[in-house]
N, C-alpha and C positions, 0 to 999 in steps of 0.2 A: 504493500500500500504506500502512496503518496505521501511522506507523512508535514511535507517542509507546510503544509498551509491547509486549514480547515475549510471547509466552505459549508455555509447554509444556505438555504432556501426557504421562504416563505410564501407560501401560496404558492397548492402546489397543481392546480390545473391544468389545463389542456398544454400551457407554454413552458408553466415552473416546471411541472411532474416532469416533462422533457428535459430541462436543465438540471434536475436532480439525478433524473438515471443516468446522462452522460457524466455526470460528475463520478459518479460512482462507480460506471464502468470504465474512469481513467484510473482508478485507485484512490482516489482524493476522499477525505473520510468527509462526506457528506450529513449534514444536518439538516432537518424537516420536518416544518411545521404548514398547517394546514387549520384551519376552522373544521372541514369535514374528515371526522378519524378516517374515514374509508382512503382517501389521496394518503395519507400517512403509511398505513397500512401498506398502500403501493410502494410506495418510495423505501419501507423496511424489507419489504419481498426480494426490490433488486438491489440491497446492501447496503442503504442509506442507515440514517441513526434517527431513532422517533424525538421530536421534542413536543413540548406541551405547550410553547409557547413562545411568541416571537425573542420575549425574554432572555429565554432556555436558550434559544438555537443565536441569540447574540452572543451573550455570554461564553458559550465555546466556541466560535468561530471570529476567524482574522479576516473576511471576507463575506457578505452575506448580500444575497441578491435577493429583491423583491418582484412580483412577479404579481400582480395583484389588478380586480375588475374596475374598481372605479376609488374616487380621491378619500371615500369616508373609512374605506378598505387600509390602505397607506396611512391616514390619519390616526386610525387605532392601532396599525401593529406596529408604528414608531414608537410615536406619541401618548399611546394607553397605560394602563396602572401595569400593565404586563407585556409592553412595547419593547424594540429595540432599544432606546433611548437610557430605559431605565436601567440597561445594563451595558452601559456606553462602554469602552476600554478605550485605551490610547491606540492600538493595532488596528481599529476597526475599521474598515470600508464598508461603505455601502453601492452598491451596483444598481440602480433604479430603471427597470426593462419596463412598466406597465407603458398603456399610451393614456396621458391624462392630461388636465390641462398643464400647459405651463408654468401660470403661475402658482399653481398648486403645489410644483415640482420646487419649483423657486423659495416659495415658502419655507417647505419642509428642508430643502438646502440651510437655507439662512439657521433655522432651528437646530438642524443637527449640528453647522459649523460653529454655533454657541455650545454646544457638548461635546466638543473636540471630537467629533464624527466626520470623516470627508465621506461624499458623494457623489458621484457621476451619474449623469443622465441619458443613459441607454440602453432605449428603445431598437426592438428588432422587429427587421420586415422580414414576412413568411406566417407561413399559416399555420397552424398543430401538427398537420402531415410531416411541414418541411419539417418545422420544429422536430418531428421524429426521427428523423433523417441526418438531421445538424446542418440542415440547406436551407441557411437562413444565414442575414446577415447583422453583425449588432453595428448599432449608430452612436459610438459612445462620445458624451462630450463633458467637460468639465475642465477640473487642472492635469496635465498632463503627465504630473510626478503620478498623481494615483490611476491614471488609464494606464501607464507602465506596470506599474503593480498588479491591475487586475486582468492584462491581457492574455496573460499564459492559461489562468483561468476559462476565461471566454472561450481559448480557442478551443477547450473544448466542448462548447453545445456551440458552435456554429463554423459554417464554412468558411467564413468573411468576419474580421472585426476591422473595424475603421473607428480612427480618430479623426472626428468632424469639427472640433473645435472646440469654444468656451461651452460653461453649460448653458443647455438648451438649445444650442443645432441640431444634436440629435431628435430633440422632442419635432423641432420642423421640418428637419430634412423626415419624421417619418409619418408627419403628417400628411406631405406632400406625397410621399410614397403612396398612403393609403387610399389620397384622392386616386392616383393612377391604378391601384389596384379596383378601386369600385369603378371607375370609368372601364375597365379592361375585363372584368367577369360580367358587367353589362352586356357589355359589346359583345363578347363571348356569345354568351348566352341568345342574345336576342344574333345576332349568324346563324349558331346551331337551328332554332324555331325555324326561321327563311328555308333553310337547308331543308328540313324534313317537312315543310309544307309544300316545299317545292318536290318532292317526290325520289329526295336521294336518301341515299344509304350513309347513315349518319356515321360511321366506321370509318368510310373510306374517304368521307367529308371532311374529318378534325384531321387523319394522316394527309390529306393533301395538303389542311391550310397550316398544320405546324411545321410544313417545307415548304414553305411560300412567306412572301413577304407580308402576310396576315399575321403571324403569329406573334404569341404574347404569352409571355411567362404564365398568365394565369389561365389562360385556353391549353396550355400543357398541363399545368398542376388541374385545374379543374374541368376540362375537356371533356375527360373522360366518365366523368360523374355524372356529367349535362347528359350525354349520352348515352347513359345505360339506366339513369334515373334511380342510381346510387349513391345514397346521403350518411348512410348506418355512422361510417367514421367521420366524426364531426369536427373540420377544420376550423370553425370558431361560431361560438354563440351568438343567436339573432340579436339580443340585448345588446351584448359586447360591440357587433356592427353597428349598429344603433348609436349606440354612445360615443363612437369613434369617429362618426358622419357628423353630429352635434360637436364634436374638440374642433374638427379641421371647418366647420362651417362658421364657428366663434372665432380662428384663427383666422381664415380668410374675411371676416368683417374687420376685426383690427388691423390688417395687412391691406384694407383697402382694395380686393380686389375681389373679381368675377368669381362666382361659386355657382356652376354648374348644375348641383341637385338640390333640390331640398330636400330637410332633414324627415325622415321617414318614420309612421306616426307608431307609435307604441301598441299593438293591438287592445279593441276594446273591452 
């Protein structure tokens, strides 16, 4: 086992659970924690270490990454009577992958760097599939002594780690990502429909247009699903898209610029 550096994980869904098995099958004595015991439970099956609480999994780890659905999520397992925070150390990184607003990130930066906590703000593009795979890329941005520190780390749940800058380019550059990615499984999708109303064989449709100058990361990764009308392995929750479409449409109002969709209504 890896023993020069602990890693935790908090929240450990579709994206963490991913960043905690690669952790654990580099050797790295992996910590994890989760609200739902069932994710814990997972992450102890492939050799991780149970903890009970963001606390717990600060506490023994020199690196801990959060991976978490929206800001009140972050808010508590820093922040809470049983948060990272309360068990701050002088070693401690925090690695911050969720996609949330900015200045939310910003906030909790400020917060932690009053508790001698550094942070970096990096967010990955790729979906739970890729995440499975480690085909994904992290967008890390902050001070560049601690992206040094935490890149050996990274490289293992992802293909690609890039230093984007100060913190919070990561958070834009993957906003901007995700605009592309919803503009590009639209598009996908509504091709495929044309395709099969027009009376072709939707197989031999997606293999012609991902060797054609049509194709698009996400008509490869999701193509295939359009087309067979297989959903079972869930690349990300309808809520989660949801709330991601409402960051980059609150982003592109402050940025003064064109936003393409609106934000799509929450079922009644």
């Amino acid at each position: 086992m890896n023993t020069e550096t602990t890693a935790g994980v908090i929240g450990l869904g579709i994206m963490g659970g991913a960043f905690a098995r690669h952790l654990a099958d580099a050797g790295i004595r992996t910590l994890g924690y989760d609200v739902l015991p069932g994710r814990v439970d997972a992450l102890e099956a492939n050799g991780g270490v149970r903890r009970t609480s963001a606390r717990e999994v600060a506490a023994g780890a020199e690196v801990v990454i959060t991976s978490l659905p929206h800001a009140a999520a972050l808010e508590e397992s820093l922040f809470g009577e049983r948060g990272v925070i309360s068990a701050a150390h002088p070693n401690l990184l925090l690695i911050e992958t969720s996609t949330l607003p900015l200045e939310v990130k910003e906030k909790a930066r400020s917060r932690c760097a009053a508790a001698g906590v550094g942070m970096l703000d990096a967010p990955v593009s790729g979906t739970g599939a890729q995440a499975q795979r480690k085909d994904i890329c992290v967008l890390a941005s902050g001070e560049l002594a601690d992206f040094e520190r935490a890149r050996g780390m990274l490289s293992h749940i992802a293909r690609s780690v890039r230093y984007v800058g100060a913190f919070g380019a990561g958070s834009k550059i993957k906003y901007i990502a995700n605009l592309l990615v919803a503009v590009h499984t639209v598009a996908a999708a509504e091709a495929l429909v044309l395709g099969e109303k027009a009376g072709l064989d939707l197989a031999s449709l997606l293999d012609v247009l991902l060797d054609s100058a049509a194709t698009s990361r996400m008509l490869e990764v999701r193509g295939p699903s359009m087309i067979d009308g297989s959903y079972e392995a869930p690349m990300m929750k309808v809520e989660v898209f949801q709330k991601d479409i409402e960051i980059i449409s609150g982003f592109a109002r402050q940025s003064a610029s064109p936003f393409p969709y609106s934000v799509p209504q929450s079922p009644s």
